[in-house]
N, C-alpha and C positions, 0 to 999 in steps of 0.2 A: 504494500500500500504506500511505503514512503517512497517507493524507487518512482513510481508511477506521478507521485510529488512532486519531483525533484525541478520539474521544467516551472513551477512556483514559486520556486524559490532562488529566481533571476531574474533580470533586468536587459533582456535586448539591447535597449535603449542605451543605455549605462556603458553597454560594451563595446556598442557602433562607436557611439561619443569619444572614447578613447582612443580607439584605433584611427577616427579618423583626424583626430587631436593631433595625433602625433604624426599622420600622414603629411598634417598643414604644418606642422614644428615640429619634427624631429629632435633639436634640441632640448623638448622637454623630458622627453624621455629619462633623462639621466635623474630627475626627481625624484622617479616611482620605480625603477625598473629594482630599487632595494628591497621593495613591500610587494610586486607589482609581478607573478609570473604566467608564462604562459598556460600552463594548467588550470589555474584561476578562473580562466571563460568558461562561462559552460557552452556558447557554440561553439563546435570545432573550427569553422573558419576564421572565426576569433582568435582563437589561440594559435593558428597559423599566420595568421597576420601580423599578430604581436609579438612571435619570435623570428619572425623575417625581418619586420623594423628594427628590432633590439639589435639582431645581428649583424646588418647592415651601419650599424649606429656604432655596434662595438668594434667595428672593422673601418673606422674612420669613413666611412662613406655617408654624408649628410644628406646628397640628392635624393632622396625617396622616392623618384618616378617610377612607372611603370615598367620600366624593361631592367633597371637594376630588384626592384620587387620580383618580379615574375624568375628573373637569375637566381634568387636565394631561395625564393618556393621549392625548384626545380631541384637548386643541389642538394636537397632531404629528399630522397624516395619518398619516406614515408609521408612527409607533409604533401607533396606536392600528389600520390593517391589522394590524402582525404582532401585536399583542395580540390581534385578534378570531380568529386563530388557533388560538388554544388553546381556545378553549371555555370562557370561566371563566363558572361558572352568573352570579356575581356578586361583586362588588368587597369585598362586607360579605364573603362566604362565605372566601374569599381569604383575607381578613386574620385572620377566626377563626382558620380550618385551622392559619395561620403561627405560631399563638402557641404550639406546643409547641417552635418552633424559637429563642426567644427567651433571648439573653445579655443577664446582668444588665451585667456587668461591661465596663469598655473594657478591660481585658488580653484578655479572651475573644475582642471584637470585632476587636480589631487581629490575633489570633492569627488568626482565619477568612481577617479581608481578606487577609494577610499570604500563606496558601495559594492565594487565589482568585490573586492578582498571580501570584505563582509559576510557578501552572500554566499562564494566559494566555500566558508566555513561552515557556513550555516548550512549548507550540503552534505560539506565532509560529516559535520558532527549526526545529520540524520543517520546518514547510510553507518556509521561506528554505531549509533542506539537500536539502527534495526538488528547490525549483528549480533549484538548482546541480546536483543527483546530474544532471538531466538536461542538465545545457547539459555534464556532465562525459563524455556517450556522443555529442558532438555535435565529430567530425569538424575541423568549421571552425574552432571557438571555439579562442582562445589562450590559452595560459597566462597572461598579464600581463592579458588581460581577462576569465578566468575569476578572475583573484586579486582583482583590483580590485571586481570584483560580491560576490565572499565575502566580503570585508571592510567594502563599504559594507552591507551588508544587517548582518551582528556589528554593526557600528557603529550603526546605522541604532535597533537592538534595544536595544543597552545604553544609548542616550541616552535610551529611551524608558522602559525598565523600571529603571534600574539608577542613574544618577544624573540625569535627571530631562531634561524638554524647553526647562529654561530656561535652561539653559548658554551661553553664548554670548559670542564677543569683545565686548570691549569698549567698543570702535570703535562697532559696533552698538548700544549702548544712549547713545551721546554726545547724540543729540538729544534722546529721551526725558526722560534725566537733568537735563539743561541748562530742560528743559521744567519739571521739579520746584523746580529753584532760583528761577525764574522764579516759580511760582506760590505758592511760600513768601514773595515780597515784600508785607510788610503797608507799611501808611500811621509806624506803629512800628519797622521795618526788615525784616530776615528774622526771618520765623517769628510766631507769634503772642506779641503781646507781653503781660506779668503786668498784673493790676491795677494797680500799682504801678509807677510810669517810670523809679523812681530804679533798678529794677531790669535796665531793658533795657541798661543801659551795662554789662550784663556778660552778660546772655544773654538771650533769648529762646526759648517753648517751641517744640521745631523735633519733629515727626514722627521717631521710634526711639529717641528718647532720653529718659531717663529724670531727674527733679529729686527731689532727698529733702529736707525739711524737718526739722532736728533739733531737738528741745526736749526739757527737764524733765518730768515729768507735771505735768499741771495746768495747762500757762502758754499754753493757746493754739493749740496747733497744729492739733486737729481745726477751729477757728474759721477758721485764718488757711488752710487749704484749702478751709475750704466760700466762704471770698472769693472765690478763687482760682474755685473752680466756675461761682458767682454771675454772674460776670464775664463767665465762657465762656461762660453760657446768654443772657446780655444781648447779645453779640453774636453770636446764633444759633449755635454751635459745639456739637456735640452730644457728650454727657460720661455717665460711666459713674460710679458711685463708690461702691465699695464699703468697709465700716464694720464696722470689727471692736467698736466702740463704742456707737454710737448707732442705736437700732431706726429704724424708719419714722418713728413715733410723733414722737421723741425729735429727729429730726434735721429734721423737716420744719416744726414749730413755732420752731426757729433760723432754718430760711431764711424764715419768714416775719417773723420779727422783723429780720431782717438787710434784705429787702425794700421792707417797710412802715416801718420806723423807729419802729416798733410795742417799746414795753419788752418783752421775753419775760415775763415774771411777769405784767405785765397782759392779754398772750394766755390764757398758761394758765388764769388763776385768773377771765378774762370784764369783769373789772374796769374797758371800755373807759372813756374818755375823748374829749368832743367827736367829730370827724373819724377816730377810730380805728378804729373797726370799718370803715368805707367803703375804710380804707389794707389793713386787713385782707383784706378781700376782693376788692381790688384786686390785693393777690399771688399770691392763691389762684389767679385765674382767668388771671394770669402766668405760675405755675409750670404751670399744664394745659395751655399752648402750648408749652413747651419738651420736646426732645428731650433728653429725660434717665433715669434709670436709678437710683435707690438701694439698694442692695443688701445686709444687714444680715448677716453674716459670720461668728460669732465665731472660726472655727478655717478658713479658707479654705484647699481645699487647690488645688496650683499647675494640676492639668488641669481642674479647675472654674473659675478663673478665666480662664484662654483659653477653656475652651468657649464662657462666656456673650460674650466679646469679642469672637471668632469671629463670634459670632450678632450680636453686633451690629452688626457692622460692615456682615452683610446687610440687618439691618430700619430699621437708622434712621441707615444713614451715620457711625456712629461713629469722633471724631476724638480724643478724650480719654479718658484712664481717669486716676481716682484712687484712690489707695490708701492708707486710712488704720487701722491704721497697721501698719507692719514689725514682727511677733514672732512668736512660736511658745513655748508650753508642755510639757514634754515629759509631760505627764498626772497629774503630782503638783506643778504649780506652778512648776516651777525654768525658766528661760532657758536653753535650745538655741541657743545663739547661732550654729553652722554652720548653719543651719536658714534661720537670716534671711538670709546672702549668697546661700545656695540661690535662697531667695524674690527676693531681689534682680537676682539672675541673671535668674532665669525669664522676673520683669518687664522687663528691658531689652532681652533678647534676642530671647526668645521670643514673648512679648506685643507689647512697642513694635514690637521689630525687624523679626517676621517681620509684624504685622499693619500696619505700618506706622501708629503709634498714636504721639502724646504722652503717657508717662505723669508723674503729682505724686504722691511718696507725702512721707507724713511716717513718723519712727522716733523712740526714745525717747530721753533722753539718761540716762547715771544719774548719782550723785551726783561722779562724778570726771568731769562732761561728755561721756561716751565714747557711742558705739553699740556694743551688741555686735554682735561681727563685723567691726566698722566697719572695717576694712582691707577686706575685700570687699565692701561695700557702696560704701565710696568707688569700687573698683576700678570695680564696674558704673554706679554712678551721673553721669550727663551733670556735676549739678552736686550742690553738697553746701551745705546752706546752715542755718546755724544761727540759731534764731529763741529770744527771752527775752522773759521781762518785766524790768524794773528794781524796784532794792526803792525803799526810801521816800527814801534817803538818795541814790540816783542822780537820785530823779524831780527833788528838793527842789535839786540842785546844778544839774543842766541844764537846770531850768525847766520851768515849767509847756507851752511851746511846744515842747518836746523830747519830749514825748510819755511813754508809762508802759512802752514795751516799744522791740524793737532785734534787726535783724538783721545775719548777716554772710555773705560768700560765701569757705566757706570752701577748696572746687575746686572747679575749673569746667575739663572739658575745652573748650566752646567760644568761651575767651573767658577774660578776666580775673578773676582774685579778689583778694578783697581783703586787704591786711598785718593782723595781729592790734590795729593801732589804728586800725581803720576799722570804720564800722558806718552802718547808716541805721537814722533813728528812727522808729518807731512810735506810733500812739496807738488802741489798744484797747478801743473800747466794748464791754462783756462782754455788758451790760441788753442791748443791742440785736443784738450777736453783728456789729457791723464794724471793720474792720481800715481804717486812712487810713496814707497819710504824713505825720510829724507837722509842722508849721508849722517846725518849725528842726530842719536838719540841723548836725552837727558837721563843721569841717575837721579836716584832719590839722594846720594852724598851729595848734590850738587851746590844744595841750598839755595836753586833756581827762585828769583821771586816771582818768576813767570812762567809756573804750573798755572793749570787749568782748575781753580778754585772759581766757585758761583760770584762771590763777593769782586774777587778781583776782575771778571770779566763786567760784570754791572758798570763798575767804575772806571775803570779803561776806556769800555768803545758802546756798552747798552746805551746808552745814551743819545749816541751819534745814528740808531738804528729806527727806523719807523716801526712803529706797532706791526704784529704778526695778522 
């Protein structure tokens, strides 16, 4: 009697909606496909559709048409039988029809899937009650083993539908794990290590965790990340990096002067000199090998940024994201500063965490050195690391081999930071957009009065800076 049910206790409707959801955006798919699986439909065409999309999705292929559809049908024997089931005149005709069934919106999309999961359960759990109702007219059976089948079947349900199939002792994932530490060992130690070596004696970038770069406006920071990217793409590491700043245009002619050692001015303005143009074109056809991603942003919101990381992670193996840089406008120009721990959050947990991603973002500092929010931001962020330039009177005292700029680590959950009189130096070609370490670093014997303390930078040059 409940088998004969079973077509009750589904939604058609609900199931079109999605399939044809994700036939209009494909992108969204990477939301639900965690909660979201083929088996789920109860019409079989359903569920062929839904893992022909998934798979196309997970195999970097975005275009969803009909002849790359009808290709992944085909390569399952078995789907592509129960698809010739149905009679579909045609794959085009299909996906017309579907378009009146199309959600703009991911609240919409989650709301459908959200029913389709629902009812799948509410399925499973009849057809496990009818099995029991019958072993419950069956004589033999005992109670301690008709209890033990009712609860592993409950059980069996809720691991699946309710808190998920990944649950498991811990015990069980010790090799796996052990596995991960192992293949985090670089020639640099664990993790991939910064451009910069003075920097690995306090961290290295390790997968879920998150590094913020803090500076003034103006002094660098979008520079000393796009280093930081540079670096990753030099030693094949594939990297994301989105730009609340710099368009395509704007950001792609730094890395090429960052590259080639090309002055930026004399790219833009054609003005080569000797072997310049040759270096020029040497980067060009550099950057067209790398696995990279630029992304121009200006107001990103937080399920746009996992979507495209998501995706990336299918099409080109993506290991890095950066993030430049940490803010939010509340529509009339003012600072929302709970907005950026939000954003902060997002990134560490949701993005790094669950994608298993290294994220670098940089934030702004304002004139009293702060971030705002910056208690939450510390809270989320791996490491916290403050980056300046020096004014004329710092450069002029610790020499020309000291460099023009100085950073400091100001936390660091994995690993040590440094006292308010410690810093490494810097030196900042801007013409050319690189970042070095600079030929002479400072000891702490040095009795330097020109460490990187809050107070002394206030009164030095805060002054001389506009509000953030």
């Amino acid at each position: 009697m409940i088998q004969k049910s079973l077509a009750e206790i589904s939604d058609t409707q609900a199931e079109a909606t999605v399939i044809a959801t994700l036939l209009a955006h494909p992108h969204m798919i990477v939301h639900i496909d965690q909660t979201l699986r083929p088996g789920y439909f109860y019409g079989q065409d359903n569920r062929c559709m839904f893992w022909a999309i998934r798979e196309l999705y997970h195999r970097g292929i975005e275009n969803i048409d009909s002849i790359n559809l009808s290709n992944m049908i085909n390569s399952n024997p078995a789907v592509a039988r129960k698809m010739s089931e149905y009679n579909i005149p045609s794959m085009q005709d299909y996906i017309e029809k579907s378009r009146g069934y199309v959600r703009d919106t991911l609240e919409e999309l989650r709301e459908v899937a959200n029913r389709v999961t629902s009812l799948s359960f509410k399925r499973e759990l009849c057809k496990a009650c009818e099995e029991v109702e019958r072993d419950c007219f069956n004589d033999n059976y005992d109670l301690g083993k008709l209890n033990d089948k009712f609860n592993a079947k409950v059980d069996n349900l809720t691991k699946q539908f309710v808190i998920g199939s990944d649950i498991t002792e811990f015990g069980n994932k010790v090799d796996s794990l052990w596995n991960n530490v192992i293949s985090r060992r670089t020639s640099g130690g664990y993790g991939i290590p910064s451009k910069y070596p003075l920097l690995s004696k306090y961290f290295n970038y390790v997968p879920t965790n998150l590094y913020v770069f803090k500076a003034r406006l103006k002094e660098g920071k979008s520079a000393l990340l796009m280093n930081e990217c540079i670096n990753m793409l030099q030693n094949d590491i594939s990297c994301v990096y989105f730009d609340t700043e710099m368009d395509d245009d704007y950001f792609f002619t730094r890395m090429i002067a960052n590259i080639s050692g090309v002055e930026l001015d004399r790219i833009e303005s054609g003005n080569y000199q000797g072997d310049d143009e040759e270096k020029i074109y040497a980067a060009i056809n550099w950057i067209k090998t790398r696995r990279f991603v630029h992304i121009y942003m200006t107001e990103p919101r937080k399920d746009e940024v996992y979507a495209i990381c998501k995706r990336l992670t299918y099409s080109m193996n993506l290991q890095v994201v950066f993030y430049d840089y940490l803010k939010c406008n509340d529509g009339d120009g003012n600072l929302t500063s709970n907005i950026l721990g939000a954003m902060t959050d997002h990134l560490k947990n949701k993005v790094c965490g669950e994608l298993n991603l290294i994220g670098i973002a940089a934030a702004q500092l304002n004139r009293g050195f702060e971030v705002a929010d910056s208690d939450k931001i510390e809270r989320y962020a791996s490491a916290s690391i403050f980056w300046g330039r020096k004014n004329s009177e710092q450069i002029q005292d610790d020499g020309f081999e000291g460099g023009n700029c100085m950073m400091r680590v100001d936390a660091n959950r994995r690993g040590m930071r440094m006292d308010d009189d410690e810093r490494i130096n810097f030196v900042f070609d801007g013409a050319r957009m690189r970042i070095a370490e600079a030929d002479k670093q400072p000891s702490k014997d040095d009795n330097d009065p020109f460490m990187v303390d809050d107070d002394y930078m206030a009164k030095n040059y805060g002054a001389q800076l506009a509000p953030a």
